[in-house]
C-alpha positions in Angstrom: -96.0 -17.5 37.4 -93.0 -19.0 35.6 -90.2 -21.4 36.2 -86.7 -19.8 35.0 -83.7 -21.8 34.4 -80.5 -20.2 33.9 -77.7 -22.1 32.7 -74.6 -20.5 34.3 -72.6 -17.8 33.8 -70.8 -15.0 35.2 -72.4 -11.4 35.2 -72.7 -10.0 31.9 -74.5 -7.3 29.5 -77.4 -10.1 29.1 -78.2 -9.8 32.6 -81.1 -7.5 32.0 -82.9 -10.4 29.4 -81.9 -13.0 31.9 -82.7 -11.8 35.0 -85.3 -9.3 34.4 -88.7 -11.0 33.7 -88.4 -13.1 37.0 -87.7 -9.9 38.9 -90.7 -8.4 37.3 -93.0 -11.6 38.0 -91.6 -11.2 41.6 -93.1 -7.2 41.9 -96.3 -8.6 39.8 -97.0 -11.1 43.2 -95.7 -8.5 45.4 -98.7 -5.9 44.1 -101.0 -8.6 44.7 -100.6 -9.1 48.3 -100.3 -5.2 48.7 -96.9 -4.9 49.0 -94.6 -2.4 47.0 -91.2 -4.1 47.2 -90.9 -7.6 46.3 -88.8 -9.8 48.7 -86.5 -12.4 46.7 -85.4 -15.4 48.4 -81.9 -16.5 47.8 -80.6 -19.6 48.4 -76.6 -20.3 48.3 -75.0 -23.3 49.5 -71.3 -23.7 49.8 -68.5 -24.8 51.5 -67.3 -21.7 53.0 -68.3 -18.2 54.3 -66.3 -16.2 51.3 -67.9 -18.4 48.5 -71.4 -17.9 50.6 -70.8 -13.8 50.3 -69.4 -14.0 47.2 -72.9 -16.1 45.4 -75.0 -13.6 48.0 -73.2 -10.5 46.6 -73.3 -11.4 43.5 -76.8 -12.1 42.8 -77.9 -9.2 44.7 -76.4 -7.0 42.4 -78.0 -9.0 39.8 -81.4 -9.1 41.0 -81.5 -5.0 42.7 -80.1 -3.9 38.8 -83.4 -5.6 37.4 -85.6 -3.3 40.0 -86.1 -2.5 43.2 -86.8 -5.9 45.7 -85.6 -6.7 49.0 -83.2 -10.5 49.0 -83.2 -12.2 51.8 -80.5 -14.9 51.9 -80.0 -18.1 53.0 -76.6 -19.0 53.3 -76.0 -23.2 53.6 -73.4 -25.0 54.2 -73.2 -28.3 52.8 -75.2 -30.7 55.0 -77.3 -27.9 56.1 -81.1 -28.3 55.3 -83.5 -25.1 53.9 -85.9 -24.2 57.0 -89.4 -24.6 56.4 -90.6 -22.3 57.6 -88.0 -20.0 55.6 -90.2 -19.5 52.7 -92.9 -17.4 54.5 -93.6 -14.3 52.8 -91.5 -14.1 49.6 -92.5 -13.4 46.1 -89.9 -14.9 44.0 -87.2 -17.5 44.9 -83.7 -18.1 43.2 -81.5 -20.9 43.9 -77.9 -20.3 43.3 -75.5 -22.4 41.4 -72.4 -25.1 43.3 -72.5 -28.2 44.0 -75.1 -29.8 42.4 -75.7 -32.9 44.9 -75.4 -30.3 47.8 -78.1 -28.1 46.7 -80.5 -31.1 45.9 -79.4 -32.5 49.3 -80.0 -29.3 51.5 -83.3 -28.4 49.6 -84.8 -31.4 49.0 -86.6 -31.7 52.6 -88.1 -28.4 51.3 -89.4 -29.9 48.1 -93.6 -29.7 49.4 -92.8 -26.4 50.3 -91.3 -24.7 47.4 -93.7 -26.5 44.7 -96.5 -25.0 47.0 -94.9 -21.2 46.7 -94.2 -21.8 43.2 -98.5 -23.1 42.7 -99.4 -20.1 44.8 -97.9 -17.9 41.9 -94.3 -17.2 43.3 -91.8 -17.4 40.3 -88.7 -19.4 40.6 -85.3 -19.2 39.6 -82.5 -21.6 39.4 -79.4 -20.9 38.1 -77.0 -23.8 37.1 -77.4 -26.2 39.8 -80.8 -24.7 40.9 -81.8 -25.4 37.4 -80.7 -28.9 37.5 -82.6 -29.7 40.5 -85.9 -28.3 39.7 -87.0 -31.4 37.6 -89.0 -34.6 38.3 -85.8 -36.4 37.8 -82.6 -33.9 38.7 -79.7 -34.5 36.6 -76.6 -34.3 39.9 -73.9 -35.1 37.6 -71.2 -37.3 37.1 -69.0 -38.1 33.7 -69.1 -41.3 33.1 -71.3 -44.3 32.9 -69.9 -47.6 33.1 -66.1 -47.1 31.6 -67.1 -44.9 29.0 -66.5 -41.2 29.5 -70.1 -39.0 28.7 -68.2 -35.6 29.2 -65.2 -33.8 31.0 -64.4 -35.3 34.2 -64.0 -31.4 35.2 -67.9 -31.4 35.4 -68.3 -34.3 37.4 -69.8 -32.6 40.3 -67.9 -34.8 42.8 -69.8 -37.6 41.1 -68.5 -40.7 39.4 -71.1 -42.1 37.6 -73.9 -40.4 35.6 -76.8 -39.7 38.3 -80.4 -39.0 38.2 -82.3 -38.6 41.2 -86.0 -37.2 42.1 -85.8 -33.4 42.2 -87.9 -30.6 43.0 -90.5 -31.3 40.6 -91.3 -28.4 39.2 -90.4 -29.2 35.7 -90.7 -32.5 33.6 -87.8 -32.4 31.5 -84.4 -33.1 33.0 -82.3 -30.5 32.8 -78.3 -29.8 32.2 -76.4 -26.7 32.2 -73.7 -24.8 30.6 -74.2 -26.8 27.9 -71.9 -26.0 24.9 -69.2 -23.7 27.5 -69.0 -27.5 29.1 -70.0 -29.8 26.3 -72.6 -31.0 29.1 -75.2 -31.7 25.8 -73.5 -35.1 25.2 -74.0 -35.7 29.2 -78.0 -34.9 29.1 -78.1 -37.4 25.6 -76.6 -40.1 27.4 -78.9 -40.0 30.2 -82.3 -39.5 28.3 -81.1 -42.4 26.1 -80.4 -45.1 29.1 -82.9 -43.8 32.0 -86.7 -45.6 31.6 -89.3 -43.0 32.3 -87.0 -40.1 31.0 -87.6 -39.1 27.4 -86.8 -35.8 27.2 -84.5 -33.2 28.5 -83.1 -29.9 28.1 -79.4 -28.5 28.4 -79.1 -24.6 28.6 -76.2 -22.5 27.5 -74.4 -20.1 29.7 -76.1 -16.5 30.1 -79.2 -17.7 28.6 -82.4 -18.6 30.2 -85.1 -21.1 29.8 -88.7 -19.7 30.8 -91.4 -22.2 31.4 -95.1 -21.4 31.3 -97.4 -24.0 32.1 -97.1 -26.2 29.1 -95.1 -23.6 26.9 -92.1 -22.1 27.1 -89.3 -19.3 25.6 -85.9 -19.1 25.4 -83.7 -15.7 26.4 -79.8 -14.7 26.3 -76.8 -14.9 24.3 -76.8 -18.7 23.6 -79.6 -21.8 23.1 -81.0 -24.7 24.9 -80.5 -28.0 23.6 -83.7 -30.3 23.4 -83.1 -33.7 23.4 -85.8 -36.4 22.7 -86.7 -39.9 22.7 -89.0 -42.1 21.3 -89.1 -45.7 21.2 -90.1 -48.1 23.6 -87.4 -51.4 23.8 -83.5 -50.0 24.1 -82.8 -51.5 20.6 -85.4 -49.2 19.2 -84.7 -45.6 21.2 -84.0 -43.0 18.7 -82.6 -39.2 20.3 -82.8 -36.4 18.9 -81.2 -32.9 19.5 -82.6 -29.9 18.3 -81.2 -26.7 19.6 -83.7 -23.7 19.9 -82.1 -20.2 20.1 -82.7 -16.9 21.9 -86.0 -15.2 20.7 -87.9 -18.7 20.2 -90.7 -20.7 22.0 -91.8 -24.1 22.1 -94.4 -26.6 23.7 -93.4 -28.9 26.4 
């Protein structure tokens, strides 16, 4: 099963190419175990209970337009931790979008468990800051590094300073979102250029997603995903490049 990464964006008429082949990977494991219905797992973290029902409303409209599946949410405040023992029985999971250091915070403790469903063939979806955190090094946020400004302090998440941390793991390349609605590309370029270990990442437009295969992967929606490389060994000698890679295409990781 796939990884999905979504980078933002309200609901829109590209829903159905966005949304739809994880649904349909989640009724694929659900006829495996010899159930009918798939049940989604959705996780939401915010700071209070209208934006919790608004992301749980939301996405179950989403996800119940693609094809019938049960969603069972988990609604977190920030602080709170993902339970365990939570992730029984589901055959897809999608991680809403907020907050980027409060979803890594409240599903990092969960991190064994979720690469485990996701090996066991349960596809996964994160949308904005579910996408950020799914990487071996999770891009959190922040706009500047040092005095120099990277990108809009509006997309800071709370953060001062550009910040990398371990994430989920499921993906190698780092990963930033809404990346030419935010102008986040010049964020992602910034931190592949000045983090050792890090040498390539990927920032995905609104309403488009990122679908990732083993070691292949396609891109979906109304916008494209930003590949940024490097090469090079000594900082004097790193040398990025940015390639963007529209809807229809596929590349190897």
């Amino acid at each position: 099963m796939s990884i999905h990464l979504v980078g933002g964006g309200r609901p829109s008429t590209h829903d159905g190419v966005v949304y739809g082949p994880f649904v349909s990977e989640a009724a694929t494991h659900a006829a495996g175990r010899g159930v009918q219905r798939p049940r989604i797992g959705l996780v939401a973290v915010a700071d209070d209970d209208e934006e919790l029902q608004e992301q749980v409303t939301r996405f179950t409209a989403v996800l119940t337009g693609r094809g019938e599946c049960d969603v069972v949410a988990f609604p977190l405040r920030p602080g709170d931790r993902l339970e365990l023992t939570s992730l029984a029985s589901l055959d897809g999971l999608l991680v809403a979008g907020g907050l980027t250091p409060a979803y890594h915070q409240a599903l990092m403790p969960a991190s064994d468990d979720i690469a485990g469903l996701v090996a066991g063939g349960v596809p996964y979806l994160g949308f904005s800051a579910g996408a950020a955190i799914a990487a071996d090094h999770a891009l959190l946020g922040g706009w500047r590094v040092g005095e120099v400004a990277v990108c809009s302090e509006d997309n800071a998440e709370d953060l001062d300073q550009l910040s990398l941390q371990p994430g989920l793991g499921l993906v190698r390349s780092t990963v930033d979102v809404h990346a030419a609605q935010w102008g986040n590309v010049s964020r992602l370029i910034m931190a592949i250029r000045d983090t050792d270990g890090v040498d390539q990442g990927m920032a995905i437009d609104e309403h488009t997603v990122l679908i990732i295969d083993g070691t292949t992967s396609a891109v979906r929606g109304a916008g494209q995903v930003w590949r940024v490389r490097r090469s090079g060994h000594g900082f004097a000698d790193r040398e990025l490049t940015v390639a963007p890679i529209a809807a229809g295409h596929r590349l190897s990781l």
